[in-house]
N, C-alpha and C positions, 0 to 999 in steps of 0.2 A: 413445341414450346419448351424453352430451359427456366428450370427454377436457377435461381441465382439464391446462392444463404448470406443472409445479412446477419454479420456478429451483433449479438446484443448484449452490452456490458452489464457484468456480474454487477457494477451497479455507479450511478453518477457519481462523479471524481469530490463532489462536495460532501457527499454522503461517508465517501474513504476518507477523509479528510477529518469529517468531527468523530469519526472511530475509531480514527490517527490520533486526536488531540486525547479523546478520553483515556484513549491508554498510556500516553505522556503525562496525563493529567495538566493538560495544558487550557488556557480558554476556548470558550468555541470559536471561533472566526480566525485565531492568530495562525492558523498554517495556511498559505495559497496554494503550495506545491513545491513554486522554486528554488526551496529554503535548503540549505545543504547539508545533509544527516551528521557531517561531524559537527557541524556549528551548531546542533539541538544539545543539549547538554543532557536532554532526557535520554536521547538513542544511544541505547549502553546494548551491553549481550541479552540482558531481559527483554526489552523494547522489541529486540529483532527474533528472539522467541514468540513474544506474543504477535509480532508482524506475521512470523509463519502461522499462526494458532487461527489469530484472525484469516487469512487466505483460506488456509484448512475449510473452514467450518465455512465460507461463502462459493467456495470452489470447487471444494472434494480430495482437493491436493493440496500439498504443503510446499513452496517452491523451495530450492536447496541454500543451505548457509552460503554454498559459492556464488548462485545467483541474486543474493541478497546482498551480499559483500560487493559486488560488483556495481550494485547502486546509489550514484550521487545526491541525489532529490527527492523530495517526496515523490512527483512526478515520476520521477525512475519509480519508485517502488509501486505505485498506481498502474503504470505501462505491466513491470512485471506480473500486478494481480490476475491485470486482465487480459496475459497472453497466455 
């Protein structure tokens, strides 16, 4: 018999989302994902500090400014948490 491992995410995409907005200080429900980090006026160099801060402390690791910089959308940065 083969076990097969089934990835279980660090946690549902709506849950990144309102821990997305509180650290934008943005409403709860106004991010879906597809929204584009330069068009947030909040994602500045802090934002993507506490984006690593935030990963850190749900992950164990911090992913890198390069692979942070390389993401378009919320979505992107949600993919990155949870690879």
């Amino acid at each position: 018999m083969t076990s097969h491992h089934l990835r279980i995410p660090v946690m549902p995409k709506d849950q990144f989302l309102r821990l997305i907005e509180e650290t934008l200080n943005q409403e709860s429900g106004a991010l879906q994902g597809p929204e584009l980090l330069r068009d947030t006026q909040e994602w500045d160099s802090m934002a993507v500090v506490d984006f690593m801060a935030l990963v850190d402390q749900h992950v164990g690791a911090a992913p890198s400014c390069d692979a942070v910089s390389r993401c378009a959308t919320f979505d992107d940065l949600y993919v990155l948490m949870e690879s």
